[in-house]
DRENDREN-629464 format. One record per residue: residue number from 1; residue in three letters; x, y, z of N, C-alpha, C, CB in turn. Coordinates in steps of 0.02 Angstrom, whole numbers. Each point is the difference from the previous one (the first is absolute). Glycine has a CB too. Layout:
{num: NUM residu: ALA nX: X nY: Y nZ: Z caX: X caY: Y caZ: Z cX: X cY: Y cZ: Z cbX: X cbY: Y cbZ: Z}
...
//
This chain:
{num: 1 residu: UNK nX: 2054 nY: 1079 nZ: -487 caX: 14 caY: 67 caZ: 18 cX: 70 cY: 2 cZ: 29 cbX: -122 cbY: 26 cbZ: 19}
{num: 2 residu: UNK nX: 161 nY: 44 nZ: -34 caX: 68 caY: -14 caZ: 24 cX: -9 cY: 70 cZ: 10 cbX: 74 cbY: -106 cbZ: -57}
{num: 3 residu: UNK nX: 5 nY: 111 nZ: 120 caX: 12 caY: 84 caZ: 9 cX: 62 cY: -16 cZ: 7 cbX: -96 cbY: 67 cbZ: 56}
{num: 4 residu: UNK nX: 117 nY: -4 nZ: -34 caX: 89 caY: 2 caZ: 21 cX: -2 cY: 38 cZ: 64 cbX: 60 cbY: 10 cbZ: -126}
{num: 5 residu: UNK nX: -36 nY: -25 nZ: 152 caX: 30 caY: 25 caZ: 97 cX: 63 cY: -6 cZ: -17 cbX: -82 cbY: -54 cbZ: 102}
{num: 6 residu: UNK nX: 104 nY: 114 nZ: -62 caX: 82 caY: 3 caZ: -10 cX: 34 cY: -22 cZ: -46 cbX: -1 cbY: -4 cbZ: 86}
{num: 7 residu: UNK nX: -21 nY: -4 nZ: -145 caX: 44 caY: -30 caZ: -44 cX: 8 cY: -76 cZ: -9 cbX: 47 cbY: 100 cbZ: 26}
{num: 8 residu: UNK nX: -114 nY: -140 nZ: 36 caX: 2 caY: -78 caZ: -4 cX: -66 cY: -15 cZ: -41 cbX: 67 cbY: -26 cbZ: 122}
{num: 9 residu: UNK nX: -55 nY: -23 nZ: -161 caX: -99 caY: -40 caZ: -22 cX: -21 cY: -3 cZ: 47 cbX: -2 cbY: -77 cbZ: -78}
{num: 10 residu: UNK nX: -55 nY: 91 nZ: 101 caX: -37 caY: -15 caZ: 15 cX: -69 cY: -50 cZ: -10 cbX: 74 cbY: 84 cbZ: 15}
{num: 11 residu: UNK nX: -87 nY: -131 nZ: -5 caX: -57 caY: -47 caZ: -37 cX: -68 cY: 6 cZ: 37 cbX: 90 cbY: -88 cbZ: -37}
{num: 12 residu: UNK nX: -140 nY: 102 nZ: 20 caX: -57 caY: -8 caZ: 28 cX: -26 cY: -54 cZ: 11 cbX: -9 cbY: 80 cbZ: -34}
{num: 13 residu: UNK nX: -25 nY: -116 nZ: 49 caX: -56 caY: -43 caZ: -13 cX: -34 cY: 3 cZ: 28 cbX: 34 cbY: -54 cbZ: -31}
{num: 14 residu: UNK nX: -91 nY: 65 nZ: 37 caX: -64 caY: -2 caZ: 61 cX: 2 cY: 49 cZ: 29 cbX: -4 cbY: -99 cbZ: 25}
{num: 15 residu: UNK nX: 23 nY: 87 nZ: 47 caX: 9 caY: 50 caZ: 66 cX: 68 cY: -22 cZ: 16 cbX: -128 cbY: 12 cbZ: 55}
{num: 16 residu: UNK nX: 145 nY: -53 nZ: -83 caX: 109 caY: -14 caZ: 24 cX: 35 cY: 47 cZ: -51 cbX: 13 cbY: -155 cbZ: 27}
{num: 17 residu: UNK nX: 25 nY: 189 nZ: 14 caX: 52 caY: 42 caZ: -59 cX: 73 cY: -37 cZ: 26 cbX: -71 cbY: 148 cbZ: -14}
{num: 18 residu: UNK nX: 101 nY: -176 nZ: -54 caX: 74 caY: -27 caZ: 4 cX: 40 cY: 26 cZ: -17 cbX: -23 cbY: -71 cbZ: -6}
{num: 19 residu: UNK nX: 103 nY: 67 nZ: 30 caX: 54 caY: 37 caZ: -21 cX: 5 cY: -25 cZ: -60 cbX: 55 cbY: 23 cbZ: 99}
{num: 20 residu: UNK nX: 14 nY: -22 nZ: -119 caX: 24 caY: -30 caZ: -67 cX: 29 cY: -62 cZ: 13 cbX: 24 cbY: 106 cbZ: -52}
{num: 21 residu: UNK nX: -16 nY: -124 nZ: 107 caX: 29 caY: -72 caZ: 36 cX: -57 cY: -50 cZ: 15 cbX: 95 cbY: 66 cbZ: 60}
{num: 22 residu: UNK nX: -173 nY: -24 nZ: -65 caX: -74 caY: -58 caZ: 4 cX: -24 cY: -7 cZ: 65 cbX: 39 cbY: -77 cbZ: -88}
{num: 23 residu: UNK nX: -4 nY: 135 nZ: 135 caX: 2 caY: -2 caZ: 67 cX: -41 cY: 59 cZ: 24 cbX: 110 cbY: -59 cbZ: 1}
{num: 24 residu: UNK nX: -180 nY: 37 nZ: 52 caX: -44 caY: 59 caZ: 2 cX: 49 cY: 85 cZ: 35 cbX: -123 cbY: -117 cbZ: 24}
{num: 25 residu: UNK nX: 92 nY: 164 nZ: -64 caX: 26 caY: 60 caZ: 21 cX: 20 cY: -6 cZ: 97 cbX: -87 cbY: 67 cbZ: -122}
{num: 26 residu: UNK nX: 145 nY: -39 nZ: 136 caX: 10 caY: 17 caZ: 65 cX: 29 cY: -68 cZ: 48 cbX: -101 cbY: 97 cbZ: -23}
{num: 27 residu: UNK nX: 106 nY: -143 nZ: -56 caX: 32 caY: -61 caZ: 51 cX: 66 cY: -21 cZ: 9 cbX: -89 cbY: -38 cbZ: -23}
{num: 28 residu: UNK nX: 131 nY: 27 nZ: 79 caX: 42 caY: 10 caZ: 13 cX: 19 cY: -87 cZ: 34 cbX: -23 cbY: 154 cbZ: 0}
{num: 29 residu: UNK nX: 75 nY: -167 nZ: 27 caX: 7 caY: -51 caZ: 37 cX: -34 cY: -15 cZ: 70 cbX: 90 cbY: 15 cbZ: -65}
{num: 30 residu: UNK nX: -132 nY: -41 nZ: 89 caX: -33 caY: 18 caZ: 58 cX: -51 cY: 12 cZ: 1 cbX: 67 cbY: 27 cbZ: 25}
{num: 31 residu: UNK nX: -98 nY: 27 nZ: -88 caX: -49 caY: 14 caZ: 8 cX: -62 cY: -35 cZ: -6 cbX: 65 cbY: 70 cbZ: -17}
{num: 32 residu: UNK nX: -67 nY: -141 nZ: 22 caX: -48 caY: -59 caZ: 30 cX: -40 cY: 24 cZ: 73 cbX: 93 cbY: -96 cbZ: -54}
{num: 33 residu: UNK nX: -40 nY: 116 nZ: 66 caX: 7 caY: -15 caZ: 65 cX: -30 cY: 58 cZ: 52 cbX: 102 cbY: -70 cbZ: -42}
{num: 34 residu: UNK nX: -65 nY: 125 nZ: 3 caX: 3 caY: 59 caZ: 28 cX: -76 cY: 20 cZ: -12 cbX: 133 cbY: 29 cbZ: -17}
{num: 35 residu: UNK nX: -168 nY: -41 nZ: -34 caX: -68 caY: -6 caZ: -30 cX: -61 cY: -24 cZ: 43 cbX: 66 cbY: -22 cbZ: -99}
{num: 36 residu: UNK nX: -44 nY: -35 nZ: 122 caX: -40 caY: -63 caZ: 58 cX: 16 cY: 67 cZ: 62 cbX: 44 cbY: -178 cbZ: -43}
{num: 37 residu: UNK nX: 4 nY: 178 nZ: 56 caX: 14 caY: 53 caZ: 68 cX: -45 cY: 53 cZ: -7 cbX: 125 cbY: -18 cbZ: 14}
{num: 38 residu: UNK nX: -130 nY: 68 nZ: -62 caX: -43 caY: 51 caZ: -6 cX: -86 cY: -4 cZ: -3 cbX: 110 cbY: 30 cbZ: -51}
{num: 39 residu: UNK nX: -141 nY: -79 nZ: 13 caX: -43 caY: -26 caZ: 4 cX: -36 cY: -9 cZ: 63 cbX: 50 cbY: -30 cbZ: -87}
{num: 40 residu: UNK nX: -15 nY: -9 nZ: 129 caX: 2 caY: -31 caZ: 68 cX: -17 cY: 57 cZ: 53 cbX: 91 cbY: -91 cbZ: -38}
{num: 41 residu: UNK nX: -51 nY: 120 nZ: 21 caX: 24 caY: 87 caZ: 36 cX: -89 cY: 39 cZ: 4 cbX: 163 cbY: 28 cbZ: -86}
{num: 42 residu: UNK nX: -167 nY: -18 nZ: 14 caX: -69 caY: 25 caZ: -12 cX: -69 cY: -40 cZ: -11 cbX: 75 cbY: 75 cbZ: -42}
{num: 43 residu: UNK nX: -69 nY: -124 nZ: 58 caX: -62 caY: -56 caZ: 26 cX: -9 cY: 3 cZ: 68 cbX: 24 cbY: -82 cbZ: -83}
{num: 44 residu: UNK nX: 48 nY: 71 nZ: 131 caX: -30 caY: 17 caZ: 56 cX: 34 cY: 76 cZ: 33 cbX: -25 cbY: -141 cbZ: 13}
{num: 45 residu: UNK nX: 10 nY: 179 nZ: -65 caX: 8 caY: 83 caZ: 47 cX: -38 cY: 51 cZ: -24 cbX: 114 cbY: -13 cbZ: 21}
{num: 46 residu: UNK nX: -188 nY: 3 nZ: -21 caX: -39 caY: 60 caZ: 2 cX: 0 cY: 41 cZ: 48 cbX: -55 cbY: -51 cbZ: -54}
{num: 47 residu: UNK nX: 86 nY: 76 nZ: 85 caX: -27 caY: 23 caZ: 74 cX: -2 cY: -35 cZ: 50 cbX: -56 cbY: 52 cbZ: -46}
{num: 48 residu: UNK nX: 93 nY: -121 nZ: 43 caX: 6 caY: -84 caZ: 36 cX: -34 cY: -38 cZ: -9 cbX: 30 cbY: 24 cbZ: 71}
{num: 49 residu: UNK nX: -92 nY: -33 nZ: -132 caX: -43 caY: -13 caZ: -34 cX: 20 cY: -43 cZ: -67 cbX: -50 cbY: 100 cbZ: 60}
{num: 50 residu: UNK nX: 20 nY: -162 nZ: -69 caX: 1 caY: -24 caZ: -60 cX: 9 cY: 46 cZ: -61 cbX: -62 cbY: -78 cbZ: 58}
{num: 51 residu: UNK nX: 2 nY: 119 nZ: -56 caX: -13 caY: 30 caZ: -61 cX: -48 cY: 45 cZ: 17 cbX: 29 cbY: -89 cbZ: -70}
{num: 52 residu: UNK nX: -41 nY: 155 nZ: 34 caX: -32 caY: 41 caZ: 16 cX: -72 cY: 2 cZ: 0 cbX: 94 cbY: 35 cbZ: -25}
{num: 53 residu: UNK nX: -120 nY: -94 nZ: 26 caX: -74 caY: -19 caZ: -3 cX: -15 cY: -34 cZ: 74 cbX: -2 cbY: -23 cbZ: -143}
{num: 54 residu: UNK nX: 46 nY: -14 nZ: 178 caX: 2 caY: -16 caZ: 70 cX: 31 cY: 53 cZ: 56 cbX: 7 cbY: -114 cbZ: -54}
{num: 55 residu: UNK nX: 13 nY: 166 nZ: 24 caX: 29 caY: 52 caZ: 49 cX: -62 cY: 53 cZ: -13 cbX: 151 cbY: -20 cbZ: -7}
{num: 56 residu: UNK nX: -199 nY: 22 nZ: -35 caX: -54 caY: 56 caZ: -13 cX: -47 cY: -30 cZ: 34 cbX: 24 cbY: 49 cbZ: -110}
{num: 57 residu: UNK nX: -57 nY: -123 nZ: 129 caX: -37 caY: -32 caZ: 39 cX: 17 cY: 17 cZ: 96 cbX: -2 cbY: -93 cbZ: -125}
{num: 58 residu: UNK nX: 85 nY: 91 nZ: 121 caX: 9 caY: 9 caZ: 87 cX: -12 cY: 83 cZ: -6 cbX: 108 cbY: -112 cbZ: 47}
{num: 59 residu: UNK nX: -86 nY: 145 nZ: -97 caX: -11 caY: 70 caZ: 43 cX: -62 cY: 14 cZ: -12 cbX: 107 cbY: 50 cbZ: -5}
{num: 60 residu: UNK nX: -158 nY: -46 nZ: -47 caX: -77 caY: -4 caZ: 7 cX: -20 cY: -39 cZ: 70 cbX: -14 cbY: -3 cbZ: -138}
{num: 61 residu: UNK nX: 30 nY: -65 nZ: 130 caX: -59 caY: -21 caZ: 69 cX: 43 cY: -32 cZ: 65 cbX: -109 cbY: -42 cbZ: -93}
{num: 62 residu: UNK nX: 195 nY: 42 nZ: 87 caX: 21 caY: -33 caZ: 56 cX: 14 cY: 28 cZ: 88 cbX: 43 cbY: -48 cbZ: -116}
{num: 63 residu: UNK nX: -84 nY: 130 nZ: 98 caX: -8 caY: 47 caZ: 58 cX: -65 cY: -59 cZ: 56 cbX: 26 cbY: 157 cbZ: -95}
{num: 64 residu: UNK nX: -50 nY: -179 nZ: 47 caX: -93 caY: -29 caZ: 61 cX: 8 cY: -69 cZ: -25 cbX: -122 cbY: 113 cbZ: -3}
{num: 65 residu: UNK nX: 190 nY: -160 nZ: 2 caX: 20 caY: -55 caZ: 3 cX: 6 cY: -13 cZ: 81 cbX: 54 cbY: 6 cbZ: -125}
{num: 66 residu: UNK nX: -74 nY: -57 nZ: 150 caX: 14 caY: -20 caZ: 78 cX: 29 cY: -72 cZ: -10 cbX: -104 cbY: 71 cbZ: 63}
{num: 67 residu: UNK nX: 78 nY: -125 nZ: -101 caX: 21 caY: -57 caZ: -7 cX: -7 cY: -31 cZ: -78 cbX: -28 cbY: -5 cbZ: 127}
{num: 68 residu: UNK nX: 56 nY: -39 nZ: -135 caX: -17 caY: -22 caZ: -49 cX: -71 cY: -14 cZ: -52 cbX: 96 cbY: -23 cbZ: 68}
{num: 69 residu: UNK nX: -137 nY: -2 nZ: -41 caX: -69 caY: 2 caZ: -23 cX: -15 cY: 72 cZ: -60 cbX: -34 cbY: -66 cbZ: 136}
{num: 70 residu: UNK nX: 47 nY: 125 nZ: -67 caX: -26 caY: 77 caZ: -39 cX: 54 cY: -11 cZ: -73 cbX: -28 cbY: 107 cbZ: 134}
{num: 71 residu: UNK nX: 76 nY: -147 nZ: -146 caX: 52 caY: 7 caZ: -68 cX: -70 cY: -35 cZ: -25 cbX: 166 cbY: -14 cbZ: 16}
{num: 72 residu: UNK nX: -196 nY: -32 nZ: 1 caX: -34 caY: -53 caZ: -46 cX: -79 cY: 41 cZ: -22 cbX: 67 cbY: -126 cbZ: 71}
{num: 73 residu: UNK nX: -86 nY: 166 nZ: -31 caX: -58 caY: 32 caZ: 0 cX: 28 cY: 53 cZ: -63 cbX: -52 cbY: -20 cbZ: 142}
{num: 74 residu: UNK nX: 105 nY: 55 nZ: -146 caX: 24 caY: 44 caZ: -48 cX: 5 cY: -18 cZ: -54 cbX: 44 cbY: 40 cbZ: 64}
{num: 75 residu: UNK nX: -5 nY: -97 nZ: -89 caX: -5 caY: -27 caZ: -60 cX: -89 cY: -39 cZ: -16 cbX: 157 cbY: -18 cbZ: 15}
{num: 76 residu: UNK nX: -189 nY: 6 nZ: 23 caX: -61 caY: -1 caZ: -23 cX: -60 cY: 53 cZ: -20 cbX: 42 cbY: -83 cbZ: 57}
{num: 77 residu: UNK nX: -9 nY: 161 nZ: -14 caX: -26 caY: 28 caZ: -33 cX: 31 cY: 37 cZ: -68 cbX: -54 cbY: -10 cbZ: 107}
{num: 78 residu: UNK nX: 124 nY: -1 nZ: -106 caX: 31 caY: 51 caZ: -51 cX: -34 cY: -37 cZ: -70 cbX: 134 cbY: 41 cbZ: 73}
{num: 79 residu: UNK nX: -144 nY: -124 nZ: -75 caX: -3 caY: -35 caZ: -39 cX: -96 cY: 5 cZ: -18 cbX: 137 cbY: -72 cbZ: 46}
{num: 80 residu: UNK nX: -188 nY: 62 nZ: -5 caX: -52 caY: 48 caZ: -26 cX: 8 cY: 76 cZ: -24 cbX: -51 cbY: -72 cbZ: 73}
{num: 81 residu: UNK nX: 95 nY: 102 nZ: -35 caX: 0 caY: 80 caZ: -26 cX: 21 cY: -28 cZ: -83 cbX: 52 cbY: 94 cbZ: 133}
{num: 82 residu: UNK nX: -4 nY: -105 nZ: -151 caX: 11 caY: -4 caZ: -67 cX: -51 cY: -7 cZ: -47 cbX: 87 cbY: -37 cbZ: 38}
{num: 83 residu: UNK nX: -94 nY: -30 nZ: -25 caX: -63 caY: -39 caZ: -30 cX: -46 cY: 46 cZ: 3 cbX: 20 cbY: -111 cbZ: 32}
{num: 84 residu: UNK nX: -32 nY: 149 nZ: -12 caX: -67 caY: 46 caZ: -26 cX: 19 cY: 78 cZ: -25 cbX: -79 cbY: -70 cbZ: 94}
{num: 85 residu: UNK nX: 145 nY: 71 nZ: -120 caX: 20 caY: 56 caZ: -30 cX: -19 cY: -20 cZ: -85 cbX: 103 cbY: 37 cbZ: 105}
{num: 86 residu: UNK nX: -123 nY: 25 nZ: -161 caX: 20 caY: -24 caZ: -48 cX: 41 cY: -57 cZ: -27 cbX: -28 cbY: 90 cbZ: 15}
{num: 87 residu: UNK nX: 44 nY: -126 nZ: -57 caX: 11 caY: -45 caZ: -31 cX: 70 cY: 28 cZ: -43 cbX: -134 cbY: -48 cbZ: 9}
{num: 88 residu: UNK nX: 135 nY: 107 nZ: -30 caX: 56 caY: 42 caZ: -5 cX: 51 cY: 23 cZ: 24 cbX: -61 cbY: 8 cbZ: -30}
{num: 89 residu: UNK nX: 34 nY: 10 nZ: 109 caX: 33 caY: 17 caZ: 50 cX: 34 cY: -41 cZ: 26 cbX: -64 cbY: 63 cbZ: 11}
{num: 90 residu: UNK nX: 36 nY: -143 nZ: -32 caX: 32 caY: -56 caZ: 40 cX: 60 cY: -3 cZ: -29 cbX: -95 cbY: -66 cbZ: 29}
{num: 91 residu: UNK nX: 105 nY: 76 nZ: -105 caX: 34 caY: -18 caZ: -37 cX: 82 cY: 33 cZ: 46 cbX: -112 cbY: -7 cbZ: -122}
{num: 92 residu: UNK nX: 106 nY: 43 nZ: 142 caX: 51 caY: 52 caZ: 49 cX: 28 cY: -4 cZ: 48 cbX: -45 cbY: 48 cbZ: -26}
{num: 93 residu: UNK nX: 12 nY: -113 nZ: 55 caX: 17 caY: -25 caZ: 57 cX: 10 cY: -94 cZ: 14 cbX: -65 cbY: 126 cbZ: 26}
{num: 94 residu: UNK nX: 112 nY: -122 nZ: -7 caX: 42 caY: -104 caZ: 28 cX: -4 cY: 6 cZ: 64 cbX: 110 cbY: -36 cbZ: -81}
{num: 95 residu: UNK nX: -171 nY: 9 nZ: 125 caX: -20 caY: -8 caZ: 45 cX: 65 cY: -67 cZ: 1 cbX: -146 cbY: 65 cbZ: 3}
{num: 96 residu: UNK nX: 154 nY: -110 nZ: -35 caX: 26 caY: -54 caZ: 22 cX: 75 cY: -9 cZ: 19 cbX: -91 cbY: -31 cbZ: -61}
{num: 97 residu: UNK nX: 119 nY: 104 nZ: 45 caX: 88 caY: -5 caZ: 29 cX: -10 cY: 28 cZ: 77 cbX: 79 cbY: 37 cbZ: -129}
{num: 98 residu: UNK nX: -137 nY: -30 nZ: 140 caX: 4 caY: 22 caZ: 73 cX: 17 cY: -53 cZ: 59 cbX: -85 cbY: 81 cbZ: -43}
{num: 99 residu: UNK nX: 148 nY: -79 nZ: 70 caX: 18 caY: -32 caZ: 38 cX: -32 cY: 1 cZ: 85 cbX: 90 cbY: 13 cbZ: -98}
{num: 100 residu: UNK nX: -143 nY: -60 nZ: 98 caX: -28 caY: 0 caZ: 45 cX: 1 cY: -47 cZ: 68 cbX: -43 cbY: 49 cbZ: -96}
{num: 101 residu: UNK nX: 99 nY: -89 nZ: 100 caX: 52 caY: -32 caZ: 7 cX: 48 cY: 28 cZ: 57 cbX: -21 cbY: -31 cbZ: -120}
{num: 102 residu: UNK nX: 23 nY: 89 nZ: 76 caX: 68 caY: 54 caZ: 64 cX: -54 cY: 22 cZ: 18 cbX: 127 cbY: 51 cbZ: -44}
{num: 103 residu: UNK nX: -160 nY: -17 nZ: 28 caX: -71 caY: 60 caZ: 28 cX: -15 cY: -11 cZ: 63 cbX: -66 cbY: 3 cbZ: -102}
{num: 104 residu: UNK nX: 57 nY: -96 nZ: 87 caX: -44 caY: -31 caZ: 87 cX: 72 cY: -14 cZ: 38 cbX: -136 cbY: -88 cbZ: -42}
{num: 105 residu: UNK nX: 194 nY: 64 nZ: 35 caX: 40 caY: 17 caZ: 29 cX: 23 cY: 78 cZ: 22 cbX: 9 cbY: -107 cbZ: -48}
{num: 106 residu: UNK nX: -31 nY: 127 nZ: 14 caX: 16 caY: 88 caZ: 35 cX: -61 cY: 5 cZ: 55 cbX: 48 cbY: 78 cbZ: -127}
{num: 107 residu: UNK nX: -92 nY: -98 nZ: 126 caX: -51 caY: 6 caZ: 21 cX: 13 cY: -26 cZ: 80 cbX: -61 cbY: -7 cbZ: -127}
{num: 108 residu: UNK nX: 93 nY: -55 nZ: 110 caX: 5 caY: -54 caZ: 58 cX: 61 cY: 29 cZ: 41 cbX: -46 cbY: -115 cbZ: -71}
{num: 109 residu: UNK nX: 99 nY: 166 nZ: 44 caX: 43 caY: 25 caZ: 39 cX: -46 cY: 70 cZ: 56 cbX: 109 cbY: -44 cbZ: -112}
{num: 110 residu: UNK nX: -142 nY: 73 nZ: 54 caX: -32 caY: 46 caZ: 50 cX: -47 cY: -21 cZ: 57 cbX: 12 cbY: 65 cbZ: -91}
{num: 111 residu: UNK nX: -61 nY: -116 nZ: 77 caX: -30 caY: -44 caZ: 64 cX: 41 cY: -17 cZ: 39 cbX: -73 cbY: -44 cbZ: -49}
{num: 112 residu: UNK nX: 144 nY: 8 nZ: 78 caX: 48 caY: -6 caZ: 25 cX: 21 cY: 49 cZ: 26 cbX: 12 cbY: -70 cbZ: -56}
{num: 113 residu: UNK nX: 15 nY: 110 nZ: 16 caX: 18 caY: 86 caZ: 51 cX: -65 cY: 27 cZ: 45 cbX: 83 cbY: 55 cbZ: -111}
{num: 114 residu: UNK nX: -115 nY: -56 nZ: 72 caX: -92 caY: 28 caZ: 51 cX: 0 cY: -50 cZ: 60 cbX: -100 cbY: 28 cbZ: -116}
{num: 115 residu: UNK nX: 100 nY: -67 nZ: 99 caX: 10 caY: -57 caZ: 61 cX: 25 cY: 12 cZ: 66 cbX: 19 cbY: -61 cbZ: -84}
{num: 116 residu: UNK nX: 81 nY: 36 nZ: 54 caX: 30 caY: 18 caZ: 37 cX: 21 cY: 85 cZ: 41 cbX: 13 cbY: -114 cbZ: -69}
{num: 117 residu: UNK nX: -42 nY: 174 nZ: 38 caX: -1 caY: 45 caZ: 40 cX: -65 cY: 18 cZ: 37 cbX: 89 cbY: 27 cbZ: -69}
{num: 118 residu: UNK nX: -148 nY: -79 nZ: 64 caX: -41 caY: -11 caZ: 50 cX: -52 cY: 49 cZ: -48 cbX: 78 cbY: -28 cbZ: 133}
{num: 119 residu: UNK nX: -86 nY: 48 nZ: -192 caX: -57 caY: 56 caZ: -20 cX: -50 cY: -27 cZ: -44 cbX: 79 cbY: 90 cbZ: 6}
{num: 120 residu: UNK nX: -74 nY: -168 nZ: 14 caX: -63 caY: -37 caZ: -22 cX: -58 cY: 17 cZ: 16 cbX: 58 cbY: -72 cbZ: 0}
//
C-alpha cells in the first residue's frame, strides 16, 4: 500500500509509516530520545500516578487508607471483585499495571503525617 503526503512516498508496512528516506514518519535527529522523554513523561504523570489504573485505585479507596496493610486489603478485594465479574467484563480490565508499590508508599506517607500531627 502506498500514499502521497505532501508530495513525499510514503511506505506503509504494518503499523510503521516511512518517509521516502525508510525513516519512521516524524523522525527527526533526536527523536530517540525526545520519544524515551515523552513516554517517561506519561508513564509517570497521570495525575502523579503511574498510570491511570493506579490513580483510579487511590481516588476510589485512598480516602480510608491509614497504613499500609488497608493498600493490601484493597488489592485483595479489588482482585476477588474482578474475579467474580463476567468473564467479558474481565476482558476490560489489567488489574496487573496497578502499581501497588507507590499505593503502600502513599499510604505509608499518610500514616506518618497522622502520626506526626498526633490524629492517630
Amino acid at each position: 500500500m502506498r500514499s502521497v503526503l505532501h508530495g513525499l512516498q510514503i511506505k506503509r508496512y504494518g503499523h510503521l509509516s516511512r518517509n521516502a528516506f525508510g525513516r519512521p514518519l516524524g523522525w527527526h535527529p533526536g527523536a530517540d530520545e525526545t520519544a524515551k522523554l515523552k513516554t517517561t513523561e506519561i508513564e509517570m504523570n497521570y495525575n502523579g500516578w503511574q498510570n491511570r489504573e493506579t490513580w483510579l485505585v487511590n481516588v476510589w479507596f485512598g480516602d480510608s487508607w491509614e497504613c499500609g496493610s488497608d493498600v493490601d486489603n484493597t488489592k485483595e478485594f479489588l482482585e476477588d471483585s474482578i474475579y467474580e465479574l463476567p468473564a467479558w467484563i474481565q476482558d476490560f480490565i489489567d488489574e496487573t499495571v496497578i502499581d501497588w508499590d507507590a499505593l503502600k508508599e502513599h499510604a505509608a506517607i499518610i500514616e506518618k503525617e497522622r502520626q506526626e500531627s498526633g490524629s492517630v
